[in-house]
FIRO-554420 format. One record per residue (C-alpha): residue in one letter; x, y, z. Coordinates in steps of 0.2 Angstrom, whole numbers, padded with zeros to 4 digits, always signed. Example, Ala and Ser with C-alpha at 12.3 -4.5 7.8 and 13.67 -1.06 7.14 Angstrom:
BEGIN
A+0062-0022+0039;S+0068-0005+0036;
//
This chain:
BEGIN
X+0120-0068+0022;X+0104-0054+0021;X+0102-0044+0007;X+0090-0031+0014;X+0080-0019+0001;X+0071-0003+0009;X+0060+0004-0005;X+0051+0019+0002;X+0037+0024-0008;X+0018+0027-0005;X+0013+0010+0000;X+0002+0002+0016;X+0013+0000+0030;X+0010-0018+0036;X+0024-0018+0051;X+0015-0020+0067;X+0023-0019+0085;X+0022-0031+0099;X+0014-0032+0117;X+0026-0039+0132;X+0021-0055+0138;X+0008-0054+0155;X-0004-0070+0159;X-0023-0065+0161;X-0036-0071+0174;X-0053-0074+0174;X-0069-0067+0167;X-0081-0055+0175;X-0095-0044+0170;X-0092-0026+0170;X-0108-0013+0164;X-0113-0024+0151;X-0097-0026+0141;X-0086-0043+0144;X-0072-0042+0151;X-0060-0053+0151;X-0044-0056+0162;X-0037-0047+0176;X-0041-0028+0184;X-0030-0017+0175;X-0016-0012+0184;X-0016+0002+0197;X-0002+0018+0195;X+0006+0029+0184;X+0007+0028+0162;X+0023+0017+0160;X+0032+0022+0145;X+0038+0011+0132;X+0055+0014+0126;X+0057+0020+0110;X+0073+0023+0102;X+0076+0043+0098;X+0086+0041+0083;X+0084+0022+0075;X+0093+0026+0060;X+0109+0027+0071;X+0107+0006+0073;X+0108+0003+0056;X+0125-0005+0052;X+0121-0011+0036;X+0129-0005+0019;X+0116+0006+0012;X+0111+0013-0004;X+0100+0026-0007;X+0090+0027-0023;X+0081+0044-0025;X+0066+0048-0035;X+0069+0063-0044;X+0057+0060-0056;X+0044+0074-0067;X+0032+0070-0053;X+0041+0074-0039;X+0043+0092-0044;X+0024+0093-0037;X+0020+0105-0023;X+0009+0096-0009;X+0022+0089+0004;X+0020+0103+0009;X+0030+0110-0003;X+0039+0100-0017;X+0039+0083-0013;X+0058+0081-0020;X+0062+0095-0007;X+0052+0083+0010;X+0064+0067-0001;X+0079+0079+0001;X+0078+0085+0020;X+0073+0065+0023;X+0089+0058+0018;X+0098+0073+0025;X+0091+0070+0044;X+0093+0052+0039;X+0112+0053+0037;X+0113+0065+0050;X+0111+0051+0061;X+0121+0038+0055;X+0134+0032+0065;X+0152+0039+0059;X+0157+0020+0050;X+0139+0019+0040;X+0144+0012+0024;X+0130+0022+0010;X+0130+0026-0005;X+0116+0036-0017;X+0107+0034-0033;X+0094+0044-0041;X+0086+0042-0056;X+0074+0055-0068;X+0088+0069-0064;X+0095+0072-0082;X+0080+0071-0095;X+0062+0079-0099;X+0046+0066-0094;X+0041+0071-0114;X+0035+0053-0125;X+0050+0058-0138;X+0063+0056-0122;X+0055+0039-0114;X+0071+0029-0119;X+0084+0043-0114;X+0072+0043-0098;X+0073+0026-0094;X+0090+0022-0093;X+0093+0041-0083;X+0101+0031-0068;X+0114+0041-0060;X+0130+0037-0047;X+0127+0053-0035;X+0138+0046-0020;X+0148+0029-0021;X+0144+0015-0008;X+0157+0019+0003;X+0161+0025+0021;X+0150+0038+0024;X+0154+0055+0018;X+0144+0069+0027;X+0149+0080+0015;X+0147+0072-0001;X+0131+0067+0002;X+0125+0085+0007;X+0131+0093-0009;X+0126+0076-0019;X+0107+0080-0012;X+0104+0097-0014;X+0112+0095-0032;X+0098+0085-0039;X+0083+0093-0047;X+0066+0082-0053;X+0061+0080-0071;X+0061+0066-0079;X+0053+0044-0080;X+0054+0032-0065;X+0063+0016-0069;X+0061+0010-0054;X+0067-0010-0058;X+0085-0004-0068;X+0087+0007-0054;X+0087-0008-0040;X+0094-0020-0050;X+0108-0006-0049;X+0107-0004-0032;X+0110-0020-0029;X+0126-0023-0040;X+0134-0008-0029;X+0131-0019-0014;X+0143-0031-0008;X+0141-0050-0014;X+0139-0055+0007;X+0132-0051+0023;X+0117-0040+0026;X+0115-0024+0014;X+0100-0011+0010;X+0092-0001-0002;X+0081+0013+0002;X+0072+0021-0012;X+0061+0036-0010;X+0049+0038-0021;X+0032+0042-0027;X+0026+0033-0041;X+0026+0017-0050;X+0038+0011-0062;X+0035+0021-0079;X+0048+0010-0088;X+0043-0007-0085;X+0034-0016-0100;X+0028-0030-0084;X+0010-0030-0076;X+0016-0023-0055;X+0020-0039-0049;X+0026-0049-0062;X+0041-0035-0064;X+0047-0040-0047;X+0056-0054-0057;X+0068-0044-0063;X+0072-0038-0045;X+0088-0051-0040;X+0079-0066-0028;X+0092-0067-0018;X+0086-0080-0001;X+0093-0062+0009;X+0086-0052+0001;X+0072-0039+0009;X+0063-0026+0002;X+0053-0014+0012;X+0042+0000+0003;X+0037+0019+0011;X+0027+0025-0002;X+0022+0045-0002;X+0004+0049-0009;X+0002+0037-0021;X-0011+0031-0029;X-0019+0012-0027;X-0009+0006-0042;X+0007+0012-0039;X+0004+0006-0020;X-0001-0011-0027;X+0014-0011-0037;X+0025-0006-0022;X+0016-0019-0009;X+0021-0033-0026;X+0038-0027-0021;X+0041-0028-0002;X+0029-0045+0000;X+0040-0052-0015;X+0054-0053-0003;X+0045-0052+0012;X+0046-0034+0017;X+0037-0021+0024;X+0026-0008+0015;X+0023+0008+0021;X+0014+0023+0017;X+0019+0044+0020;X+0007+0056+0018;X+0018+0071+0020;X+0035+0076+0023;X+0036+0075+0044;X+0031+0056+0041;X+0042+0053+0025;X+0058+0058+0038;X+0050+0046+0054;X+0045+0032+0041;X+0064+0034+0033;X+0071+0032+0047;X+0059+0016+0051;X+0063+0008+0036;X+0083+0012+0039;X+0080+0000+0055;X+0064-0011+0052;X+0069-0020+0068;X+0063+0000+0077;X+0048-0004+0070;X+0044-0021+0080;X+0039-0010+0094;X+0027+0002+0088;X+0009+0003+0083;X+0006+0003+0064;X-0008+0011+0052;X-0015-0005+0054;X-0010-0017+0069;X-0001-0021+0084;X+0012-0035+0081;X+0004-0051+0070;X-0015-0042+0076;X-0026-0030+0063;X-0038-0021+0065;X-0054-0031+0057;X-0047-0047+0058;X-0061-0059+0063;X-0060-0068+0082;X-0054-0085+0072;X-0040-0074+0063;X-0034-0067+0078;X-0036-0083+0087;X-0023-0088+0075;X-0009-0077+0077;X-0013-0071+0096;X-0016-0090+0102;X-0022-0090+0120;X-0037-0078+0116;X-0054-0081+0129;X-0071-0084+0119;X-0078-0070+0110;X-0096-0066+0105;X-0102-0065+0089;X-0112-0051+0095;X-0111-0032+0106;X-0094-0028+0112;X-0082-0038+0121;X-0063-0032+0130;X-0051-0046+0132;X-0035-0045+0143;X-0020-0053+0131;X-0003-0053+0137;X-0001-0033+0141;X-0016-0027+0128;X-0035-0023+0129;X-0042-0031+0115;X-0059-0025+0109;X-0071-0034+0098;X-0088-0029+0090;X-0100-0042+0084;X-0084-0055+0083;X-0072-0042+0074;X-0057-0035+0082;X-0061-0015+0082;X-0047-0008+0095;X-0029-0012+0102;X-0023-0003+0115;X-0005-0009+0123;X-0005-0003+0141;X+0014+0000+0140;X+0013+0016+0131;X+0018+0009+0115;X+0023+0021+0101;X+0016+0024+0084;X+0024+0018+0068;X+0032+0038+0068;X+0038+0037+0086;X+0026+0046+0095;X+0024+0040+0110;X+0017+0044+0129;X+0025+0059+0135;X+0027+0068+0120;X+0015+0085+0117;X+0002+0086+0105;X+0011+0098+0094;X+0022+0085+0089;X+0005+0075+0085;X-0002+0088+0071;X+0015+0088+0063;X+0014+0068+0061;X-0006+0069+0056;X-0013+0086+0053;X-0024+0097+0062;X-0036+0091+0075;X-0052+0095+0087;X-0051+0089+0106;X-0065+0082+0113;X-0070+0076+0132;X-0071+0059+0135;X-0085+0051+0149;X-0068+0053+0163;X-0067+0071+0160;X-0050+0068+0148;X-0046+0078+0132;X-0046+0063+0118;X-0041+0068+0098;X-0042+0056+0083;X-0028+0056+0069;X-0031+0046+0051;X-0018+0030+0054;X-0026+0024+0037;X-0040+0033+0032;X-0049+0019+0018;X-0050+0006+0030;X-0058+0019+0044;X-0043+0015+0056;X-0036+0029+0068;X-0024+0035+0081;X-0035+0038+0097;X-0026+0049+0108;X-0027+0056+0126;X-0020+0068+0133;X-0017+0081+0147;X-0021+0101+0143;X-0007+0111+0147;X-0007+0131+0142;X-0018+0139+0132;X-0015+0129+0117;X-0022+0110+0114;X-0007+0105+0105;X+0003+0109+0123;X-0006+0095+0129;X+0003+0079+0135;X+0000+0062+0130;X-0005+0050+0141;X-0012+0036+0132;X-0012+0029+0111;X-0023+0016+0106;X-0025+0008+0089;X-0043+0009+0083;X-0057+0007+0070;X-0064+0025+0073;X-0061+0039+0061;X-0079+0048+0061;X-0087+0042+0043;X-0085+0050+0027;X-0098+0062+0021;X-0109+0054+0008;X-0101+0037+0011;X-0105+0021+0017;X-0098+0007+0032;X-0086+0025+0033;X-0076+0025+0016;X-0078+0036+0003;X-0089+0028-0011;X-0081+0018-0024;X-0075+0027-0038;X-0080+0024-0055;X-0067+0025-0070;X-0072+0023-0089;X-0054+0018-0097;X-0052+0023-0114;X-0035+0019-0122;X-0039+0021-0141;X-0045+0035-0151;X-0058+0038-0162;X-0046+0036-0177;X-0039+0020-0170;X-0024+0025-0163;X-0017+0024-0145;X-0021+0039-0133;X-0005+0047-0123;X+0000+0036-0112;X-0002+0021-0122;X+0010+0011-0135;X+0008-0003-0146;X+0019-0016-0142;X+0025-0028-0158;X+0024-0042-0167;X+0007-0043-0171;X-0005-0057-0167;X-0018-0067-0180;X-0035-0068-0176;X-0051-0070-0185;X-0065-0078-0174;X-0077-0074-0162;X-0080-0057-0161;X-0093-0048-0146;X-0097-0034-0134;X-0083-0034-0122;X-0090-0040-0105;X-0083-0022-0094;X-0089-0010-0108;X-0102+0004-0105;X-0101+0012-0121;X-0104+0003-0139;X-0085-0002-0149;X-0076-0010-0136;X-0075-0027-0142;X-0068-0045-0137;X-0060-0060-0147;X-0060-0076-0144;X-0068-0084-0129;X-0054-0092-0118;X-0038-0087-0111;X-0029-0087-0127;X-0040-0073-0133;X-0042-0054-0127;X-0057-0043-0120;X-0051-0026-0120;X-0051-0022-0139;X-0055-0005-0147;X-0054-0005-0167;X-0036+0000-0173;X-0031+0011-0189;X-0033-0001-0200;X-0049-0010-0207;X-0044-0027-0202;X-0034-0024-0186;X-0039-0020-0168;X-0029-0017-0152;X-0029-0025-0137;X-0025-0021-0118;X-0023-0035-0107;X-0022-0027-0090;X-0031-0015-0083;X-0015-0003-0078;X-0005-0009-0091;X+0000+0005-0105;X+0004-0008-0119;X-0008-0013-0133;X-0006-0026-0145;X-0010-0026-0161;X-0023-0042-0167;X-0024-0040-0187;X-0037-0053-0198;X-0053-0044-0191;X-0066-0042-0205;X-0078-0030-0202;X-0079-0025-0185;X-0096-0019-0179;X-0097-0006-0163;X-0106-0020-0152;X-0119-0013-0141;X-0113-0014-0124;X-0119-0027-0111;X-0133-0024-0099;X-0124-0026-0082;X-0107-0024-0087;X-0092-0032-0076;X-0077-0020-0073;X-0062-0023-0081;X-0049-0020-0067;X-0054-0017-0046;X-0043-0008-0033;X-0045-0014-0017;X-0045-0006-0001;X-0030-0019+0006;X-0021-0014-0011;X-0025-0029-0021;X-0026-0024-0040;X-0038-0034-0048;X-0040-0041-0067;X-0059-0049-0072;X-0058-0067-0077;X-0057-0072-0096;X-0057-0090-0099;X-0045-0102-0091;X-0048-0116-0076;X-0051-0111-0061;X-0052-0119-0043;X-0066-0117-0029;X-0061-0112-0012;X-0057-0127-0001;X-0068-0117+0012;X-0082-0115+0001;X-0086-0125-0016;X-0100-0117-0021;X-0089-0101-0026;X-0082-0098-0041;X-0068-0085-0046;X-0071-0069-0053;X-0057-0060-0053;X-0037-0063-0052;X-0027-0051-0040;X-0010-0047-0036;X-0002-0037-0022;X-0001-0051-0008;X+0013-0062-0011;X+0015-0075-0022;X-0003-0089-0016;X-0014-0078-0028;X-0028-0070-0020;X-0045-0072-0031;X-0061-0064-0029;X-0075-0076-0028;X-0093-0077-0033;X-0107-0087-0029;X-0120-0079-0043;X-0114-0072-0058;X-0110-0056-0053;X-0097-0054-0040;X-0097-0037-0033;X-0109-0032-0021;X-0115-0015-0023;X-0131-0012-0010;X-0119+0002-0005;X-0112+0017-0011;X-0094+0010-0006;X-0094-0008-0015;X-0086-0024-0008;X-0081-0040-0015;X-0076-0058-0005;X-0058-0060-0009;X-0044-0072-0003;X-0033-0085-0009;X-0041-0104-0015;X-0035-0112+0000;X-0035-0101+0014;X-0046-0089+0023;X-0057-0077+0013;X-0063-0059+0019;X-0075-0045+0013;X-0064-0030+0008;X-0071-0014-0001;X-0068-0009-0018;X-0061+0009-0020;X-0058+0009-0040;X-0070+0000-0052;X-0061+0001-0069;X-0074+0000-0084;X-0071+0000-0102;X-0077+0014-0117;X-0074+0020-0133;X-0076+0038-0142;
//
């Protein structure tokens, strides 16, 4: 049996499509750039065949869970983003087939997102439609019923899910959503335990402009069960990407925001090597095209920078060769045409805009009107023009001083103190992320904390242990707590990374070197990838490198393969 769970929330989409098998030949040079493999075939663009409608496939029962939380009431989709949800699941059930067996939950529907109705909000879970055969009706006036106002338990509401499910055979739940779980007491990725680990059991996240936490959190999810994450940046992609996780299967064909198949963009020649096999040699330096199977690969200085599948492929949202431009914009926004060296109109969309990846597409003008234009070719590629005022073509990494505590000791909105108490009474110092004096640290191992500010009370002080956590605990024995000046060169507390990792700076404990490199030692703990915990490493003392506007750190797991990946969020410490 298969127990299949499509979450979609704002999240990185990971699935990847696939090349058809072709051998290559031999190696020639060809104006200064290696090529290698055959000449490229003669003729018309072949098309790849891309299913109209995949959600019709789906034959799996299905449940629906709905975000209709406080937060989805905002007006950027365009429009409300609980109105793009709605007409989502509408053109999704519109093309189910007749026997579909679906069902809908939504959550956040019956209560204010106020602190004083945090309990009532967290057990808002609602039955809209039953899991039964499907009911166009039901599920039209179910939908347009539902207004957004209130928290997003986003655990209760699967673990739910899942009890509506039969006990056998393959079933799904797709949740749309936008944020992460504001019920949870876990750290993101521990809270995945309370999700049922059924063997069959998939999760696959679509996540809809949301933040590097809650995509974190989401990614925890889906890699938890081995699933597919994916982002929506506004409503026309929410309703393809739905329909995608409906029927991840649809999505084997078709070019994500980040790869082609088991290939991504910036993987290293040996990575590629790895997962591609039969790859020819490629030079650590200048630009070289290989020939694999029915793909031009294109690496710069030994990284893999462009895929482009000579077969037409589609993108993750189905747009494919033969399609007009117009349909283009509505997937990824506005865009100017510019005229490539063979006298064709070429325009690049944002496929992930952190990681500089893009859409490259060329196309035929037809009309007046670019967007009347006809594609003719979509390649996969590390070319989105550079952010003003960035560097390596991010936007800088941003700085954020965390203050949890007030100047009178107690905890700012947004933050609880979680009971019983804890006993301490030694080693008291500057904490090692703050940048303002009266953060404070206790102990000096694991068994202590290092994100204190002092509490209401002369002796006690409260204590965050994770960096997007919203739970202090209260440590009481302190005697005298001084406002400790704050380091020189402090370390930040919490980093977001670019590939969604969330990570927490080291205090205390044992740890590892990398089997590739002893010298190193860890720095920081991450989650977000799976369960062979990613760490970031350091051969000094301090880990991050920031030459450049846009920071980066070495990260990957103690026995694996480690990779330079840019910091998007530094999370620092301060006081009032």
């Amino acid at each position: 049996m298969r127990l299949r769970v499509a979450i979609c929330i704002a999240a990185t989409a990971i699935i990847a499509v696939g090349c058809s098998t072709q051998g290559g030949g031999g190696t020639q040079e060809v104006g200064g750039t290696q090529e290698v493999g055959g000449t490229q075939e003669e003729g018309g663009t072949q098309q790849a065949t891309v299913a109209a409608d995949p959600a019709a496939e789906a034959t799996a029962p299905t449940v629906i869970v709905l975000d209709a939380s406080g937060s989805m009431k905002q007006d950027d989709a365009p429009g409300p983003r609980i109105d793009a949800a709605k007409n989502a699941i509408h053109t999704l059930v519109s093309g189910l087939p007749d026997d579909a067996a679906l069902g809908l939950i939504a959550y956040g529907t019956a209560t204010g997102s106020s602190d004083a109705e945090k309990d009532a909000g967290c057990r808002d879970i609602k039955t809209v439609v039953p899991l039964g055969p499907l009911d166009r009706h039901a599920f039209a006036a179910g939908i347009d019923g539902l207004s957004a106002s209130g928290y997003t338990p986003i655990m209760s509401a699967l673990q739910q899910a899942a009890a509506a499910l039969p006990a056998e055979g393959e079933r799904t739940i797709i949740l749309v959503s936008d944020g992460e779980d504001t019920c949870s007491t876990e750290p993101p990725c521990e809270s995945t335990e309370a999700i049922p680990h059924d063997p069959d059991l998939t999760i696959h996240t679509i996540g809809f402009k949301l933040d590097a936490a809650a995509s974190g959190q989401l990614k925890c999810i889906a890699d938890a069960t081995g699933g597919m994450a994916i982002d929506a940046a506004n409503a026309a992609q929410l309703t393809a990407r739905l329909a995608v996780a409906s029927n991840p299967e649809s999505a084997r064909e078709r070019l994500s925001t980040s790869g082609f198949r088991n290939l991504r963009i910036g993987m290293t020649e040996s990575e590629a090597r790895e997962v591609a096999g039969d790859l020819a040699p490629v030079s650590k330096t200048g630009t070289v095209v290989l020939e694999w199977q029915d793909c031009e690969l294109t690496f710069t200085d030994g990284v893999l920078v462009e895929i482009a599948p000579r077969t037409g492929a589609a993108t993750l949202d189905g747009l494919t060769v033969g399609q007009k431009m117009q349909r283009a914009a509505e997937l990824y926004g506005p865009f100017t045409a510019t005229t490539n060296s063979d006298g064709e109109s070429v325009a690049v969309f944002p496929a992930d805009s952190e990681a500089g990846i893009g859409y490259r597409i060329t196309f035929t003008p037809e009309g007046k009107k670019a967007d009347e234009g006809t594609i003719t070719r979509i390649v996969l590629c590390r070319c989105l023009p550079a952010t003003a005022g960035s560097s390596a073509g991010g936007t800088p990494t941003e700085i954020v001083n965390l203050v949890a505590v007030d100047s009178s000791g107690e905890p700012k909105p947004g933050w609880s103190v979680k009971t019983p108490v804890m006993k301490i009474s030694e080693c008291y110092a500057a904490s090692q992320s703050a940048v303002t004096p009266g953060v404070i640290t206790y102990g000096s191992t694991a068994d202590g904390a290092d994100a204190c500010w002092v509490g209401p009370e002369p002796d006690s002080i409260l204590c965050l242990q994770f960096p997007w956590g919203t739970e202090l605990i209260t440590a009481r024995g302190v005697d005298g707590v001084e406002a400790y000046p704050r380091p020189a060169d402090p370390s930040p507390f919490g980093l977001e990374l670019e590939n969604g990792l969330l990570c927490r700076v080291r205090y205390g404990g044992s740890w590892p070197s990398p089997e590739s490199d002893p010298r190193l030692a860890g720095a920081y703990s991450c989650r977000g990838q799976g369960t062979d915990t990613p760490i970031v490493w350091a051969e000094s003392t301090y880990p991050i490198d920031r030459s450049e506007d846009r920071w980066t750190v070495l990260v990957g797991p103690s026995k694996g393969p480690l990779e330079t990946v840019a910091v998007t969020k530094a999370i620092f410490l301060a006081a009032e």
